[in-house]
C-alpha positions in Angstrom: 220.7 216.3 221.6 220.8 216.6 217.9 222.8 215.2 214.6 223.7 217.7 212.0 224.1 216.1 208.5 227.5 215.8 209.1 227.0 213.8 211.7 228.2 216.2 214.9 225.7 216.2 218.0 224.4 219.6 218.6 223.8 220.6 222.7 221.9 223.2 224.1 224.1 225.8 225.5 221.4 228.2 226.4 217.1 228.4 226.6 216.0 231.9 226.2 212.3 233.5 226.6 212.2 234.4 223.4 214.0 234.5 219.4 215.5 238.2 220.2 216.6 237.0 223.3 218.2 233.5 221.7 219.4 236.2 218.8 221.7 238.4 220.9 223.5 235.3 222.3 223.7 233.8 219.2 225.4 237.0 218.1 227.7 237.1 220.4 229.3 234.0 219.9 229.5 234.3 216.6 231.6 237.0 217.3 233.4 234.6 219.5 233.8 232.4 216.1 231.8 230.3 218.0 229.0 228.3 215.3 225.5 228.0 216.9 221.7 227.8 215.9 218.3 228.5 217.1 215.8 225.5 217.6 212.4 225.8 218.3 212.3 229.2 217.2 208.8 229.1 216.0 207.3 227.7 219.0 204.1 229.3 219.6 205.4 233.0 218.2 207.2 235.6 220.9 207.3 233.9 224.3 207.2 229.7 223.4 206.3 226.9 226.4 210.4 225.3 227.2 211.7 228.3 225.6 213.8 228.9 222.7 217.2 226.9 222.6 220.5 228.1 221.5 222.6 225.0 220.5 226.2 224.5 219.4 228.1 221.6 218.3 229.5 219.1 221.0 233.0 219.7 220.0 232.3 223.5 220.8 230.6 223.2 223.9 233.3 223.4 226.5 234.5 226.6 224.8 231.0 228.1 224.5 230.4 227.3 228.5 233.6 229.0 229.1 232.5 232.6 227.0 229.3 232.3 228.9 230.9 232.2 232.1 233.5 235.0 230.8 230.9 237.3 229.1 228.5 236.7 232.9 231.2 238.1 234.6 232.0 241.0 232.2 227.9 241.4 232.5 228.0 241.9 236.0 231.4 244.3 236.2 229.7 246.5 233.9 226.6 246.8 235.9 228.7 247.2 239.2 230.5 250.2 237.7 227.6 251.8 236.1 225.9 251.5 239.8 229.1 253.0 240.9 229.6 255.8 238.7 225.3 256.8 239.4 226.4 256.5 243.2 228.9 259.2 242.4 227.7 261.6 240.8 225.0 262.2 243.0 
């Protein structure tokens, strides 16, 4: 856990392999309006020992855990119905 300046704790939400991975979710929840932040980005370049977190503020982390959860799902629909739509047209 970390304090920003302003004095809010920042929690991991997610630890990715590496900074394009970390990137990606960090882009979607922007476009969830959701604030976040990469730490340890530079951890020994591309693929970093513990990983590359993802944090967001504590007073955003229930809402960020819930778009996870939501954007999992969404993941694993869309892979169902590509499998589905291969399936077929074969």
């Amino acid at each position: 856990m970390d304090t920003h300046h302003s004095g809010e704790t920042a929690e991991v939400i997610g630890t990715f392999n590496d900074i394009v991975e970390a990137g990606v979710a960090q882009e979607k929840l922007k476009e969830a309006g959701i604030e976040s932040f990469v730490h340890d980005e530079n951890v020994l370049g591309m693929n970093p020992l513990g990983g590359v977190k993802l944090k967001v503020f504590s007073k955003n982390l229930e809402l960020a855990k819930r778009f996870y959860r939501m954007d999992n799902k969404i993941q694993v629909m869309k892979s169902v119905y590509s499998s589905l739509l291969v399936y077929v047209s074969f």
